[in-house]
FISEBA-789236 format. One record per residue: residue in three letters; x, y, z of N, C-alpha, C, O in turn. Coordinates in steps of 0.2 Angstrom, whole numbers, padded with zeros to 4 digits, always signed. Each point is the difference from the previous one (the first is absolute). Layout:
# FISEBA-789236
ALAXYZXYZXYZXYZ ...
END
This chain:
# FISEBA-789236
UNK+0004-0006+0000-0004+0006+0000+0004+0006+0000-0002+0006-0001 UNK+0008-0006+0002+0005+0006+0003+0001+0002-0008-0001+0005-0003 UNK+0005-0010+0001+0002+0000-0008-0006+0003-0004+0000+0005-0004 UNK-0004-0008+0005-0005+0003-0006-0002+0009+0002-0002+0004-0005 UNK+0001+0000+0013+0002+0005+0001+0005+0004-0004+0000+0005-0003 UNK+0004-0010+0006+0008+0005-0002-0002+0001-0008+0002+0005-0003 UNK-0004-0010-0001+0000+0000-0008-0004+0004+0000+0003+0006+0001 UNK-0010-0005-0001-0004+0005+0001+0002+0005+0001-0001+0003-0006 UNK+0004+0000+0010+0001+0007+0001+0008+0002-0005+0002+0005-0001 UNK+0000-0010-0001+0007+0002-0005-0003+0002-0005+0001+0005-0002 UNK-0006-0010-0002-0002+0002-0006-0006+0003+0001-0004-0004+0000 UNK+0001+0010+0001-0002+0003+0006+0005+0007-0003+0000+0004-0005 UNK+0004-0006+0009+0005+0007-0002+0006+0002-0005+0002+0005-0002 UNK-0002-0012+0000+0003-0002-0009-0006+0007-0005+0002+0005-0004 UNK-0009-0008+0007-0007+0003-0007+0003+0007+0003+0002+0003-0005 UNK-0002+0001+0010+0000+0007+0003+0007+0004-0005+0000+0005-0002 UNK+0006-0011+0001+0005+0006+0000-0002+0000-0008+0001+0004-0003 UNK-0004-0009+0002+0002-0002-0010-0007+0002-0005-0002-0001-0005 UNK-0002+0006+0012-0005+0002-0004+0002+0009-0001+0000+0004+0004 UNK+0000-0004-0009+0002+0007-0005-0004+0006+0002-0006+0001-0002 UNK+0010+0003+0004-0004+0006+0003-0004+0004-0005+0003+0001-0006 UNK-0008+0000+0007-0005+0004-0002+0001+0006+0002+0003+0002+0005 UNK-0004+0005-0011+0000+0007+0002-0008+0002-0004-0001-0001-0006 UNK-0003+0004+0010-0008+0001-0002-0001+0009-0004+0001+0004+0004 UNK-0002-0004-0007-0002+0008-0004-0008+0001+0001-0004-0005-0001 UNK+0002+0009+0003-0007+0001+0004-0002+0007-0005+0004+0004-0001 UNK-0010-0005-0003-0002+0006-0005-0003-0002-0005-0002-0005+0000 UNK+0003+0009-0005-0004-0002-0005+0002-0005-0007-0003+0003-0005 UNK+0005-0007+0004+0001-0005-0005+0002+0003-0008+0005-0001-0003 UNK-0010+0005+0003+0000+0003-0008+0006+0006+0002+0004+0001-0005 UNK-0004+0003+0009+0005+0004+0001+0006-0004+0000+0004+0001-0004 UNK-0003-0004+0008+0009-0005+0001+0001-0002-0007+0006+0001-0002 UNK-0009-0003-0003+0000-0004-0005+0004+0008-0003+0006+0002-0001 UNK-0011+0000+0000+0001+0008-0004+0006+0002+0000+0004+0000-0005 UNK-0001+0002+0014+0006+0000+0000+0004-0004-0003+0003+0003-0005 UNK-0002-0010+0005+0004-0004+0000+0001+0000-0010+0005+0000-0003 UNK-0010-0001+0000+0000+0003-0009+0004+0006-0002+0002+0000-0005 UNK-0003+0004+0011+0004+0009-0002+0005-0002+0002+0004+0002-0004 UNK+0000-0006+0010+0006-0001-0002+0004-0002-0004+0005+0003-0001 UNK-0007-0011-0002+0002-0001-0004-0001+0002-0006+0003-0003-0005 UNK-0007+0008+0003-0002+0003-0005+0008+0005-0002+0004+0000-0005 UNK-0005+0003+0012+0006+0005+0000+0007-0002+0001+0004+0004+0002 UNK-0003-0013-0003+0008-0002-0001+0001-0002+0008+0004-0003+0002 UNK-0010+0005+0003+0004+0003+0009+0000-0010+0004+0003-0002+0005 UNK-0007-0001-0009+0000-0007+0002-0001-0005-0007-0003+0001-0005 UNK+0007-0004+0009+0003-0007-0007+0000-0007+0001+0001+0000+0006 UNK-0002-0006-0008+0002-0006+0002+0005-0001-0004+0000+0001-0005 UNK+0007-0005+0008+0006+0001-0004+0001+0002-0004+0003-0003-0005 UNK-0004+0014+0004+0003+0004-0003-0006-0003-0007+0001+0000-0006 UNK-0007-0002+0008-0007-0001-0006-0006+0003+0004-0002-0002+0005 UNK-0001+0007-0010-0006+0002+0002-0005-0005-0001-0005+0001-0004 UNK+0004-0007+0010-0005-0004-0001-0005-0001+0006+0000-0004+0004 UNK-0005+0006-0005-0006+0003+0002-0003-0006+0005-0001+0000+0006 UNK+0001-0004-0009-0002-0006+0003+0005-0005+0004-0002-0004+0005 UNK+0007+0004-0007+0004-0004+0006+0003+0008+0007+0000-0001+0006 UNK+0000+0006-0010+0002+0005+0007-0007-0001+0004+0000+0002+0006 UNK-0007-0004-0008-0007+0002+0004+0002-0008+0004-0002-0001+0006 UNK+0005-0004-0010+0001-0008+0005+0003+0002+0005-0004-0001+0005 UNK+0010+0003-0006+0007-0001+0005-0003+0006+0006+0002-0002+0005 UNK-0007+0010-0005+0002+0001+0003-0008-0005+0006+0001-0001+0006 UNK-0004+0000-0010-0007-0004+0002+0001-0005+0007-0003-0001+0004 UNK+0013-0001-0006+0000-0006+0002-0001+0003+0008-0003-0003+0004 UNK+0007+0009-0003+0003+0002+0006-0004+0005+0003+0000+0003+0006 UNK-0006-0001-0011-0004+0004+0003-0007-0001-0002-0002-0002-0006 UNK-0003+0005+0012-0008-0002-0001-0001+0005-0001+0003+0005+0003 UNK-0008-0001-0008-0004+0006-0002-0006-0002+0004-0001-0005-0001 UNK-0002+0009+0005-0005-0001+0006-0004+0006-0002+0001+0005+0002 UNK-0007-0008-0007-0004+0005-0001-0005+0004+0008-0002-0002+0005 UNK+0003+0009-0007-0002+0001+0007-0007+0001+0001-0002+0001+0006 UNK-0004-0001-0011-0005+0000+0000-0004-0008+0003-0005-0001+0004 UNK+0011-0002-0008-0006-0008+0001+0005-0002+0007-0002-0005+0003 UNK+0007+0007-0001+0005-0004+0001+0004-0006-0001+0005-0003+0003 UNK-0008+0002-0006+0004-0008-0006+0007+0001-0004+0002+0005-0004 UNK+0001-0010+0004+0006+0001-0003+0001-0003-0007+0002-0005-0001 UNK-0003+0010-0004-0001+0000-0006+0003-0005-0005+0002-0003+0005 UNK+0000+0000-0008+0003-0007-0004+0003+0003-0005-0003+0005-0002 UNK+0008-0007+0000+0005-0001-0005-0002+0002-0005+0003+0005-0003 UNK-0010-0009+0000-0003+0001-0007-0002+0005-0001+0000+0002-0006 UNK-0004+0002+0014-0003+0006-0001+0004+0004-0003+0001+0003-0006 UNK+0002-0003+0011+0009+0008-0004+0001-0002-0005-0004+0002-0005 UNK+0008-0006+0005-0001-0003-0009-0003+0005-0003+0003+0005-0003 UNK-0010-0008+0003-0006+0004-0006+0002+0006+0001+0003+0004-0004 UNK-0006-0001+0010+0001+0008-0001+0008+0002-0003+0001+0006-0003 UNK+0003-0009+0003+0006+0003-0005-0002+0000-0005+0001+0005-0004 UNK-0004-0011+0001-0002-0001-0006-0005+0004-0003+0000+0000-0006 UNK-0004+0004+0009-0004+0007+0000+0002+0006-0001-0001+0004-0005 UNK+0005-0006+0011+0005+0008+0002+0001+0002-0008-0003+0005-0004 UNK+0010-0012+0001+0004+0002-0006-0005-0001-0006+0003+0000-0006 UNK-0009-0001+0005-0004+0001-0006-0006+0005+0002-0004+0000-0005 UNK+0004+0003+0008-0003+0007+0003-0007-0002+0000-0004+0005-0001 UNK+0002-0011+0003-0010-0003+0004+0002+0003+0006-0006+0000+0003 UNK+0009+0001+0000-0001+0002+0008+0000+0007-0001+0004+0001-0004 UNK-0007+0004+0006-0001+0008+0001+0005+0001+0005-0001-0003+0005 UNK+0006+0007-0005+0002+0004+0003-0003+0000+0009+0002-0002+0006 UNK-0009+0006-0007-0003+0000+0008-0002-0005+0003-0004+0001+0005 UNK+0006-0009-0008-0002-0005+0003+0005-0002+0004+0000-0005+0004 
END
């Protein structure tokens, strides 16, 4: 019974150190997108020196939640996505 404690609380603390910190953005979804298109629109973010839209919205998704502040929920990958996809064909309005 000891062993299986002691196992327990190792892996346990194994899952704590090898779970990947999260950083949360609290606001509005369609504005961060917005931002994050104007920068790489304007050269200021790159994914290995390539303006690629869709792996820079992956990579930064990985390590960060956009936390819609109306619903409270945390937006999905695909959502952002699309609104880039908006943003740079000009279906999203400016005031949205």
């Amino acid at each position: 019974m000891l062993i299986k404690k002691s196992l327990i609380k190792q892996i346990r603390q194994t899952e704590k150190n090898d779970t990947p910190a999260r950083l949360e953005y609290y606001g509005h979804p369609k504005k961060v997108v917005r931002a994050i298109v104007k920068l790489i629109e304007q050269g200021k973010l790159r994914y290995n020196g390539v303006e690629n839209y869709t792996q820079i919205i992956r990579s930064l998704t990985s390590v960060i939640d956009v936390v819609n502040v109306e619903t409270g929920k945390i937006v999905s990958r695909e959502t952002l996505l699309t609104y880039a996809k908006w943003i740079r064909t000009g279906e999203l309005p400016e005031d949205e």
